[in-house]
C-alpha positions in Angstrom: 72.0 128.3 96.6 72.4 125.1 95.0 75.9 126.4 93.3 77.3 127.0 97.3 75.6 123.8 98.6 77.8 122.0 95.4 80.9 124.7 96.8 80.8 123.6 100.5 80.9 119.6 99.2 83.7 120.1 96.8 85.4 121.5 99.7 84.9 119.5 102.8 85.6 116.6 100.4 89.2 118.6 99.8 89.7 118.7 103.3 88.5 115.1 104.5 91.0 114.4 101.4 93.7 116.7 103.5 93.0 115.2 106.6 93.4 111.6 105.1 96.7 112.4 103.5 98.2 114.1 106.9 97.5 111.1 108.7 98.6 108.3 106.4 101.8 110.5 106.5 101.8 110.7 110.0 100.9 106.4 110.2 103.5 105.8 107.8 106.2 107.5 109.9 104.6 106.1 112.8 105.0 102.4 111.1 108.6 102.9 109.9 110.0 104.7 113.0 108.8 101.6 114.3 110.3 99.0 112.2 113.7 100.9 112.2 114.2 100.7 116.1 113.5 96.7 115.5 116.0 96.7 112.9 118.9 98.4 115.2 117.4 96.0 118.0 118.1 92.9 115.8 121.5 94.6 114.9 122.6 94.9 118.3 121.3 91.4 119.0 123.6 90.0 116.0 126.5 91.8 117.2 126.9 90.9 120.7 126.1 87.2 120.0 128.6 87.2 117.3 130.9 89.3 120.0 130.3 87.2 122.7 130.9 83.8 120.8 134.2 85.3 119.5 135.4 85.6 123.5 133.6 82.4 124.1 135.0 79.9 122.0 138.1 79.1 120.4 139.4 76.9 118.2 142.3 74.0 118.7 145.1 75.1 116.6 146.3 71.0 116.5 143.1 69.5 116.2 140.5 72.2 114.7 137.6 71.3 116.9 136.2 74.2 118.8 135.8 74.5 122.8 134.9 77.1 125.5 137.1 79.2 126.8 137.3 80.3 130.4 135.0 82.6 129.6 132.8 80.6 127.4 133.0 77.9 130.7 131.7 80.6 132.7 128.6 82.0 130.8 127.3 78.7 129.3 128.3 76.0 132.1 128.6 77.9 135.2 125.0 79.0 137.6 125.8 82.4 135.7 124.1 81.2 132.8 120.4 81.1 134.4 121.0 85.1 135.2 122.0 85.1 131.6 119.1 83.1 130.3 116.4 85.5 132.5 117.9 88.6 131.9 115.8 89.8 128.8 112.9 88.2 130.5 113.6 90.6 133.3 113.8 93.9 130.9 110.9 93.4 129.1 108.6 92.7 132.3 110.1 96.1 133.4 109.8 97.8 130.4 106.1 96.8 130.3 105.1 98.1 133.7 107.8 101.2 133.9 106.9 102.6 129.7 104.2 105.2 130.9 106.4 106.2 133.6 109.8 106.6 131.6 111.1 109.0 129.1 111.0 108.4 125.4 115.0 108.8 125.5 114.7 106.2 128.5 111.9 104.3 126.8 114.7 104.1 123.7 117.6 103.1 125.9 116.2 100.6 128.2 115.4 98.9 124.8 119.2 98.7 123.5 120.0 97.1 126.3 117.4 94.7 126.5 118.9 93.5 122.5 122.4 93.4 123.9 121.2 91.2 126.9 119.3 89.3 124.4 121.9 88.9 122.0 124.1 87.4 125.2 121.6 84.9 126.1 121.6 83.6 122.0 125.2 83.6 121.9 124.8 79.9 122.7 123.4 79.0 119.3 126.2 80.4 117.5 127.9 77.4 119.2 125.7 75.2 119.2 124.4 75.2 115.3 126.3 75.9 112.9 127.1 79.0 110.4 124.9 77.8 107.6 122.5 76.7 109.8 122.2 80.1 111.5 122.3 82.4 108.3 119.3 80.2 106.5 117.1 80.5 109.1 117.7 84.1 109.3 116.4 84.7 106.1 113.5 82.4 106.5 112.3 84.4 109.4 112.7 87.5 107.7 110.7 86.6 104.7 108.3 85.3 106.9 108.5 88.0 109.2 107.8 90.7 106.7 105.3 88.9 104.4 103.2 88.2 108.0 103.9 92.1 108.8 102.7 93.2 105.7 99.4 91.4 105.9 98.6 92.6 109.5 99.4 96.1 108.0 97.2 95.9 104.9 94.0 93.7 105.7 90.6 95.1 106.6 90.0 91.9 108.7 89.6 92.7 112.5 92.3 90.0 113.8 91.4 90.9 117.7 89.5 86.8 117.6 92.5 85.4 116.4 95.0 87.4 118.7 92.9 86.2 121.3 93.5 82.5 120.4 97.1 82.7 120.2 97.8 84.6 123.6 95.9 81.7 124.7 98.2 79.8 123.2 101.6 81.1 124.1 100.6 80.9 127.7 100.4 77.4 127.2 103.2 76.8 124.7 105.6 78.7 128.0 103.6 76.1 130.3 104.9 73.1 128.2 108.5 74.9 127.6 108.9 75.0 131.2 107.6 71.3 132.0 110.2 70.0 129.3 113.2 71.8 130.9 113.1 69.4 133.1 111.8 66.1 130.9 114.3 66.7 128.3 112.3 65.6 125.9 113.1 65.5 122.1 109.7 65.1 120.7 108.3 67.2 122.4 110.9 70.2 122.1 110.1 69.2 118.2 106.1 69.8 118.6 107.0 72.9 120.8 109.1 74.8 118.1 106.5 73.7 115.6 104.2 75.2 117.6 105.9 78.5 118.6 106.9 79.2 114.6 102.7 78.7 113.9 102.0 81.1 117.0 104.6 83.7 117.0 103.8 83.8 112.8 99.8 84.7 113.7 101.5 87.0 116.4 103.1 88.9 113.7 100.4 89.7 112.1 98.1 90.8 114.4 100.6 92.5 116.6 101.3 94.5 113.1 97.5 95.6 113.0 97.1 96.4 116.7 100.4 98.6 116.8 98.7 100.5 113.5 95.8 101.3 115.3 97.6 102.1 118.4 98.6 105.4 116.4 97.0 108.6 117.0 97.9 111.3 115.0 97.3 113.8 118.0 99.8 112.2 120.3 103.1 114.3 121.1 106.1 113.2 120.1 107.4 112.2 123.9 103.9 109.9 123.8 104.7 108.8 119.5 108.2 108.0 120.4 107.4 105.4 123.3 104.7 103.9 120.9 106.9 103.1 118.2 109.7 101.4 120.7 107.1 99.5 122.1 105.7 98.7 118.7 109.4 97.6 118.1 109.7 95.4 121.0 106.6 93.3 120.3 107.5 92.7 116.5 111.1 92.0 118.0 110.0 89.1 120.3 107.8 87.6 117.4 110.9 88.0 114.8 113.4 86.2 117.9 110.9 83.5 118.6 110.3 82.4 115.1 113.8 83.0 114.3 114.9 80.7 117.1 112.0 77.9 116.7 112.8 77.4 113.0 116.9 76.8 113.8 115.5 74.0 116.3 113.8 72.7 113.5 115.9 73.2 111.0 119.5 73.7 112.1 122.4 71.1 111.9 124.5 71.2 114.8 128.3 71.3 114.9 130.5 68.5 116.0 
């Protein structure tokens, strides 16, 4: 009796064992499908930025200094540049409230063309900060972006307290954004990126951790697939806003 008690451990041991390995499996497809639609978002972003700034500005053959062109006037100087600047604003508000009514194929395109309407609205910095300037903080961001990731991924610690404090804070960081559009000031737009790179870097991680546990390995693949975009789009906006924060802070501007 003892021999089939020993039996029946040895194998519901195998099959917890089993079970363990099919879901890490499942997680760790989860996690990468995940990070591979924020990858081809950041591509597109890249692209039409670069894109756009090619049509936009051009370059005095006599003189060398760069200037808008008609169309450059248009998107960056003219009232089309607030529907411009709202746009991805607009698409991820509607992506929120419409995911559990759309599609994963839907889910999947509405999310390209929120990166292509966000790469238009950063065209500007291409402009604006130079080449260097752009490329280094690039980099940053995406060593800081994927050491942050990694953390949220691997700790035990429950980070819901800490998530808590920071949405707390980014309301109040857009508060203070949106009271200086109109103050113009420089010392403050300095304290505000400082702020949003500490915010959006603690948003990393704990947006890492909650999209983990938002896996569940009994989901079908319509419901999987609309996870891991929306896992994408909330690592996305933390990679763009520490991205963007750190060239304020660090970038040299052109001439």
């Amino acid at each position: 009796m003892s021999d089939f008690d020993r039996n029946a451990n040895v194998w519901g041991q195998g099959a917890a064992r089993a079970g363990a390995a099919e879901i890490d499996q499942g997680l760790r497809a989860y996690m990468l499908g995940v990070y591979n639609y924020m990858t081809v978002g950041l591509a597109i972003t890249g692209l039409v930025a670069l894109g756009t700034n090619m049509l936009a500005v051009a370059e005095s053959s006599a003189t060398g200094r760069r200037a808008l062109t008609a169309f450059g006037e248009a998107i960056y100087l003219s009232p089309l540049k607030w529907l411009i600047m709202l746009a991805p604003l607009a698409f991820v508000f509607f992506f929120s409230f419409r995911i559990d009514r759309m599609s994963a194929s839907t889910a999947k395109g509405v999310f390209m063309l929120f990166a292509a309407a966000m790469g238009l609205s950063l065209s500007s910095i291409l402009f604006v900060y130079t080449g260097a300037s752009v490329t280094r903080a690039f980099f940053i961001t995406s060593a800081t972006f994927g050491s942050l990731s990694l953390y949220g991924y691997t700790t035990k610690r429950d980070l819901s307290a800490m998530g808590s404090f920071l949405i707390m804070g980014l309301f109040g960081l857009i508060i203070a954004s949106v009271v200086n559009i109109f103050l113009q000031s420089s010392a403050m737009q300095f304290a505000l990126s400082v702020l949003s790179v500490g915010i959006f870097a603690g948003l990393t991680a704990w947006d890492t951790q909650s999209i983990k546990e938002m896996y569940y390995s009994g989901d079908d693949s319509e419901t999987a697939v609309k996870k891991s975009v929306n896992g994408a789009l909330m690592l996305y906006l933390d990679f763009i806003n520490i991205f963007v924060s750190l060239l304020q802070l660090t970038g040299s501007r052109n001439d």
